[in-house]
N, C-alpha and C positions, 0 to 999 in steps of 0.2 A: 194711457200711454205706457204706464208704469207695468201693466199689464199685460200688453200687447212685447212688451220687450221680454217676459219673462215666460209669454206662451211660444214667444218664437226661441229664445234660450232652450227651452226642453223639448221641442220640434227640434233643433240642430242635436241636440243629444242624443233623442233615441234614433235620431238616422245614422250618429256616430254610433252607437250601442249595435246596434243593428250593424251595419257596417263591422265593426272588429270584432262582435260575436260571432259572425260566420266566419270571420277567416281568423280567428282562433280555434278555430277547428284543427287539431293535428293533424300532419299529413302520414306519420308514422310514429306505431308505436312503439316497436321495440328492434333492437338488431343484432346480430351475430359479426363481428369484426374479428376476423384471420388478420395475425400480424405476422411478417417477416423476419427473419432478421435475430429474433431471441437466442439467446444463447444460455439464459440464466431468470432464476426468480425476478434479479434486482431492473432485468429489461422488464418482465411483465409489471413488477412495481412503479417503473418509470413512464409507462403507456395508461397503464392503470390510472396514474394519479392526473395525466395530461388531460386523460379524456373525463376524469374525476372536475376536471375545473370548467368544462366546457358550458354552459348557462342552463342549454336544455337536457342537458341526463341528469335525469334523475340518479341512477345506480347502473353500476359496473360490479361483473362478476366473474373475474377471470378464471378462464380453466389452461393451468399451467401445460397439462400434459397436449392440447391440442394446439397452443397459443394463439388463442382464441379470447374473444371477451363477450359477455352477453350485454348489452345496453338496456337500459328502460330507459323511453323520454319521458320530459315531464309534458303531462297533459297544457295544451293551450301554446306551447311555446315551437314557432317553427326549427325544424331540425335541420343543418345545414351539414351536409356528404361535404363541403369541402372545408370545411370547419375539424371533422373527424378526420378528415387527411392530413390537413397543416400538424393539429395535436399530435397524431403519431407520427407525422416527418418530424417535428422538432424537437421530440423525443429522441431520434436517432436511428428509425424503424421503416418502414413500409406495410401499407397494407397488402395483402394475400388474396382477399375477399372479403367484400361486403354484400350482406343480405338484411335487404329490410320487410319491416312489414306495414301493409298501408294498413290502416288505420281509419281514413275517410272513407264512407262510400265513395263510389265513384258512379256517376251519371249514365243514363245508356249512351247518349253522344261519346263522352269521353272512353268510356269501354269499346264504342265502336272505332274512334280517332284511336286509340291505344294512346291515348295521350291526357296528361292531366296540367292544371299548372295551377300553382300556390303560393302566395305573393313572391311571385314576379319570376318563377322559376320552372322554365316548365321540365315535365316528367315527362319522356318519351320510352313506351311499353310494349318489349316488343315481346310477341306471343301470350298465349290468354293466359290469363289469369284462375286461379281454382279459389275455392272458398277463404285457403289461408292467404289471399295475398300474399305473399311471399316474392319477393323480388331483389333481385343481383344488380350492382350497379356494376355497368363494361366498360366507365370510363377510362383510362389509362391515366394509372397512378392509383387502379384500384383494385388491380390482380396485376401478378408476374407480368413481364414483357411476352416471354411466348405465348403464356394465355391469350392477351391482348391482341399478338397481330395474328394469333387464329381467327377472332373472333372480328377483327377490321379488315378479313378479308370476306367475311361473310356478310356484315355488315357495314358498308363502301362509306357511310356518312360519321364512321367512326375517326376520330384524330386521334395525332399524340399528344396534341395540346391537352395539358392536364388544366383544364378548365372549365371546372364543375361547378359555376357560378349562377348562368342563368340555362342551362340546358344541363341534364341529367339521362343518358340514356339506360336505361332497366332492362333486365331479360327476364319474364316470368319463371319461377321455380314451380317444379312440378313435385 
């Protein structure tokens, strides 16, 4: 009996192991964040330190003269686009542009879908992709306003809901 409870305790384990080992797979791993709005060192130190406290960057490395930031995330930990949004809104800021870089392979289905999804969020990819993955989020709230409704007239299923929680729409960088 005593046995039987403790071959099935390590059967439920390596299904969990198994389970959260794959989707501890990052989905991206490093990013280029344009901010808005600076006017001075002490706005890049204020952006800096917001995105500095966020769970999954690892490191931030601002370049004052483009106001710009480079991200690394930390391996294993999912990266949340509207987690980086909040951090520079409540900083006092706005983002410019965001580029990320995927990280995971990506399946032929999903390369053929242009679509991915990674607990619980899906990535919707429009135009292919080249070797560096590289890709721009066109949500709004994550470039200019005129950017934005160029790019929502192009692409019809874009809002202005800035609601980058469980859909993420992407445009491939070339």
């Amino acid at each position: 009996m005593h046995n039987k409870i403790i071959s099935k305790a390590i059967g439920l384990f390596s299904v969990a192991l198994l389970l959260f080992g794959i989707s501890a797979e990052a989905q991206f791993s490093q990013a280029r964040l344009q901010a808005t709005g600076l006017t001075c060192a002490l706005c890049s130190k204020s952006i800096h330190q917001a995105l500095g406290k966020l769970p999954f960057i690892e490191s931030v490395q601002p370049d004052l003269k483009s106001s710009s930031f480079d991200l690394r995330f930390k391996t294993g930990l999912p990266v949340s686009v509207a987690s980086l949004r909040t951090a520079v809104e409540d900083a006092g800021f706005f983002i410019g542009d965001l580029t990320l870089q995927i990280e995971r392979p990506l399946s032929e289905k999903e390369t053929a879908d242009g679509s991915f999804i990674d607990r619980g969020v899906t990535y919707q990819i429009e135009g292919k992709l080249d070797e560096k993955k590289m890709v721009q989020v066109i949500d709004a709230g994550f470039m200019p306003d005129k950017e934005f409704k160029r790019l929502a007239s192009r692409y019809k299923y874009l809002t202005q809901a800035k609601s980058a929680q469980s859909m993420v729409h992407l445009l491939a960088k070339k």
